[in-house]
C-alpha positions in Angstrom: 32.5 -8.1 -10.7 34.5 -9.0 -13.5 33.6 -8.8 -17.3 32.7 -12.2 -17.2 30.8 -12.9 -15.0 26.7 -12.1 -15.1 24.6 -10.1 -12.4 22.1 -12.1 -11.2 18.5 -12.4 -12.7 15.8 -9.8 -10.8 13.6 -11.9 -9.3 10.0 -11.0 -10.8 7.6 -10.0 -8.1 4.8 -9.6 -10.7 4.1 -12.8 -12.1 1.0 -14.6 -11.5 -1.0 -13.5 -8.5 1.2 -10.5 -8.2 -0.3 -9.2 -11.4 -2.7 -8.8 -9.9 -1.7 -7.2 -6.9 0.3 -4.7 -8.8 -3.1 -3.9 -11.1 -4.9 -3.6 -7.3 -2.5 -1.2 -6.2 -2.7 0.7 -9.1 -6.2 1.6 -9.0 -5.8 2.1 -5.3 -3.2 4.7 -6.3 -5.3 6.7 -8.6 -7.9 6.8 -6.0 -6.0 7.8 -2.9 -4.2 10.3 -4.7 -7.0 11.8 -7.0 -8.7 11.7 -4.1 -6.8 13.0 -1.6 -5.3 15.9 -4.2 -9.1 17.3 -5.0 -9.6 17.3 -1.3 -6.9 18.9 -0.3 -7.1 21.5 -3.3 -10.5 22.6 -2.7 -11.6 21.9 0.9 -8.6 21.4 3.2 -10.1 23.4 6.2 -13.2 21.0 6.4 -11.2 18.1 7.5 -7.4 18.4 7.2 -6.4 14.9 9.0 -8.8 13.1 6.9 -7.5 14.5 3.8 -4.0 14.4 4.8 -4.4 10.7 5.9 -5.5 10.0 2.3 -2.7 11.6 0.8 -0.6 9.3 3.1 -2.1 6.4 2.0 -1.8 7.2 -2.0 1.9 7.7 -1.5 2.2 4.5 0.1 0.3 2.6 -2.5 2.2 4.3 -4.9 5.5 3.1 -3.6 4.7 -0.6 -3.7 3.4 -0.8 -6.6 6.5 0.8 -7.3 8.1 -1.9 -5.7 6.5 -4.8 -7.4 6.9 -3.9 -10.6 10.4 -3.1 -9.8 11.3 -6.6 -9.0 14.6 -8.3 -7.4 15.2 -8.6 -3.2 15.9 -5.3 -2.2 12.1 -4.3 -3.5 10.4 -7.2 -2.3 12.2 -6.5 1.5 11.1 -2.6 1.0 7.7 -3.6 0.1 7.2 -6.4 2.6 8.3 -3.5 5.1 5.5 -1.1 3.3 2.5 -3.5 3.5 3.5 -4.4 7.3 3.0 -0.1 7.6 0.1 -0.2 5.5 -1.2 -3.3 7.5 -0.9 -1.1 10.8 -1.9 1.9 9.3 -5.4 0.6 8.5 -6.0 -0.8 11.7 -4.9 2.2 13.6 -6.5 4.9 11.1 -9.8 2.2 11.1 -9.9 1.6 15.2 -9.3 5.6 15.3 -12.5 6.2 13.3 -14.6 3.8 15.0 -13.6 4.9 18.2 -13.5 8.5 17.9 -15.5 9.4 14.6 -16.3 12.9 16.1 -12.1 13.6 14.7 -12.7 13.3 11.0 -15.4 15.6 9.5 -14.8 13.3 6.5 -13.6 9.9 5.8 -10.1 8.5 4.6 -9.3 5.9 2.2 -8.5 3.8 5.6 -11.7 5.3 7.5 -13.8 1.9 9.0 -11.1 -0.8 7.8 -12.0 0.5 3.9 -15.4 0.0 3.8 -15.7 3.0 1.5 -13.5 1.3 -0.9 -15.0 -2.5 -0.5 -12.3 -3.4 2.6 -9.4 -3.8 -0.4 -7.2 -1.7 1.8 -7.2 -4.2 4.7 -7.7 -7.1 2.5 -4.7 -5.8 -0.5 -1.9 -5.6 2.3 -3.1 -9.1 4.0 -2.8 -10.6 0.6 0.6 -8.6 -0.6 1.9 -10.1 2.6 1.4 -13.3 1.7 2.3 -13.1 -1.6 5.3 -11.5 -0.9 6.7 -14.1 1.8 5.7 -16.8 -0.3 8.4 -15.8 -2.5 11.1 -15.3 -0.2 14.5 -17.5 -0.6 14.6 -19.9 1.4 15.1 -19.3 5.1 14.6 -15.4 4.6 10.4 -16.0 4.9 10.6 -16.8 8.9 
């Protein structure tokens, strides 16, 4: 790149309805990981997987709202990539604890689809998804 020419504008991931999934994602943050970190601190032995599988989830969150508010197309590739593993996450961790519930002496943020936390965490990737491929240049969305 020479001293005249410009990089190229970030594309913004946050404007609009992505304000609102960054703001989601936030508070999703703060609750896995407060969560997941008292849990862990102060009752690990009662349910380890369940508590572990929270802390798993925080991070996550973490990293796409990282992601979003970041901006430009190498974030909004790494956090289409992150949703998608959120996405299946939820269904696994959800079918796992419908299926099997005698595994988890306590739930995760994921236990039952969300329901503890109002379904956002199967609803917030579904959307992100969309939001996200929506954006996508031309021809990179299919």
């Amino acid at each position: 790149m020479t001293a005249t020419e410009e990089k190229p504008a970030r594309t913004r991931l946050i404007a609009g309805p992505g304000i609102l999934l960054v703001w989601l994602y936030g508070v999703m943050v703060v609750g896995a990981v407060s969560r997941s970190a008292y849990q862990i601190a102060t009752d690990f032995d009662r349910a380890p997987l369940a508590y572990t599988l929270s802390a798993v989830a925080g991070v996550v969150y973490g990293f796409i709202t990282y992601t979003l508010v970041r901006g430009g197309e190498t974030a909004r590739r790494a956090a289409l990539v992150c949703c998608a593993a959120e996405l299946v996450g939820v269904l696994a961790v959800g079918t796992w604890t419908m299926a099997e519930p005698s595994l988890f002496a306590d739930t995760t943020v994921w236990s039952d689809f969300g329901m503890g936390y109002v379904f956002i965490p199967v609803l917030l990737p579904l959307s992100a998804l969309y939001w996200l491929r929506r954006g996508a240049p031309h021809g990179d969305a299919a």
